[in-house]
Each structure stands twice: as C-alpha cells, then as structure tokens.
C-alpha positions as CSV (number, residue, x, y, z in Angstrom):
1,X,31.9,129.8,-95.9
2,X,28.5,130.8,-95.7
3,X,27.0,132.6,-98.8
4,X,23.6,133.7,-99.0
5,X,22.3,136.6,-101.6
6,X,22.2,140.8,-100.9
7,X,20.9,143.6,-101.8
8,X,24.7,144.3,-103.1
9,X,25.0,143.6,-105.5
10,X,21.2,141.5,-107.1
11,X,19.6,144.8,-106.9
12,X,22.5,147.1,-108.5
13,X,22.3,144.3,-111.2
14,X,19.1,143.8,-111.6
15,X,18.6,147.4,-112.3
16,X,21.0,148.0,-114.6
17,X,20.0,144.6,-116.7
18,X,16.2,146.4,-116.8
19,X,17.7,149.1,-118.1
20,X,19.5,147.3,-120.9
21,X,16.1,145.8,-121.6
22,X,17.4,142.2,-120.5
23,X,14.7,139.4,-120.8
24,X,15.8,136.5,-118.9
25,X,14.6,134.3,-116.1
26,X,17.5,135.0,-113.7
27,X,15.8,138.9,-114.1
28,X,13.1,137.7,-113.1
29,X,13.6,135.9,-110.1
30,X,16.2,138.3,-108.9
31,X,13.5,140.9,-109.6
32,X,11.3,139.4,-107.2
33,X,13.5,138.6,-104.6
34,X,14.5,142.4,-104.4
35,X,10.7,143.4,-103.8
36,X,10.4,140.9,-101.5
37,X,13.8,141.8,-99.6
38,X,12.9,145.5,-100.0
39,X,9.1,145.0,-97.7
40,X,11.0,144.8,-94.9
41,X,13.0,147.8,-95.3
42,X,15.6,149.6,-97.0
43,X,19.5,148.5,-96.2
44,X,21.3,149.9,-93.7
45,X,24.6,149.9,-95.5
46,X,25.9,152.7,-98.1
47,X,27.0,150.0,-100.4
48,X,23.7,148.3,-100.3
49,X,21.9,151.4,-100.6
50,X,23.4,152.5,-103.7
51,X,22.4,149.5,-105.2
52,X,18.9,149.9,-104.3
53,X,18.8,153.4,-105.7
54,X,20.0,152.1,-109.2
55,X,17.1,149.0,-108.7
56,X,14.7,151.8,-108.0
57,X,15.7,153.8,-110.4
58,X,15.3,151.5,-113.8
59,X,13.1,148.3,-112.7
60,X,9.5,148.8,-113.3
61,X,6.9,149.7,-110.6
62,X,7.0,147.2,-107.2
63,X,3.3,144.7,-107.7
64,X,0.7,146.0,-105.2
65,X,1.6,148.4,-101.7
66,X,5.1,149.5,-101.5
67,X,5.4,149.6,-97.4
68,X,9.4,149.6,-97.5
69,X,8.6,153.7,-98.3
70,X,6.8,154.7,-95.5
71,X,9.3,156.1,-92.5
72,X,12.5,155.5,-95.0
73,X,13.7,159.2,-93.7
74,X,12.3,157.7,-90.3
75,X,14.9,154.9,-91.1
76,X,18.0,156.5,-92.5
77,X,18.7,157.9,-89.2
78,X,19.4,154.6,-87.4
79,X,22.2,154.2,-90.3
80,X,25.5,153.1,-89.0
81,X,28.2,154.7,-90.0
82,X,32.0,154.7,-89.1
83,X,31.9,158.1,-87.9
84,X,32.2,161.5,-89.2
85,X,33.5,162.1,-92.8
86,X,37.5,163.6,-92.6
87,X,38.4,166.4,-94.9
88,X,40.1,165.6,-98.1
89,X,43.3,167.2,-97.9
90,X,43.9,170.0,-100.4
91,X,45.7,168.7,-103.8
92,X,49.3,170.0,-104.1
C-alpha cells in the first residue's frame, strides 16, 4: 500500500485546528505543507476542494505571493466530474 499525504483531509484539519486556536508542531508543519501543495494549484477533486475551502477559510494569510489564485475560475473548468447531477426524487 502506498500512502502519501492530501489535501483531504491535512488541509480540512488543519483549518479547523486554526480555528480552535491549536498550537502544536504537527500545525505547523501541516500548515506549511498545504501552502506549499496549494502553489501549484487548487485540487481537482470535490472532496479535496472542500477541504481547502475550510483551510482557506480559518488559517492565517499564505507567506509572500499567493499564485495558486490566479486562473482558479480558469481552473475549475477542467474539473472532472462523473457527469451530470440526477434529480433527487420527490419525498413521499
């Protein structure tokens, strides 16, 4: 099995440990690493994506340019998805 960090869930956790006001070096370095991940782009996954927007939301400003916000409209379009959303069927 080959296990490497993501976006899903670091940066989901990350933010909501910020917004706890969590000290601890595990923050920090997770912190980091979701900048870092983040300068090359926003993910292309829903499931990564709402973790970012929770990051985004309570971890303080990104150190120095923040280039992963240029184009991310431009970006969102190349999304994959499974295809279009069905209905939900009316409640009975």
């Amino acid at each position: 099995m080959d296990l490497h960090p993501g976006l899903n869930p670091t940066a989901g956790l990350a933010g909501r440990l910020h917004l706890l006001g969590v000290d601890h070096p595990w923050l920090t370095a997770a912190t980091a690493w979701c900048w870092s991940v983040l300068e090359a782009g926003l993910p292309e996954d829903a499931h990564g994506l709402a973790e970012v927007l929770v990051f985004l939301e309570y971890v303080p400003t990104a150190p120095g340019p923040r280039p992963w916000r240029s184009g991310s409209a431009r970006g969102c379009r190349s999304w994959r998805t499974t295809g279009p959303i069905p209905p939900i069927p009316p409640m009975a």
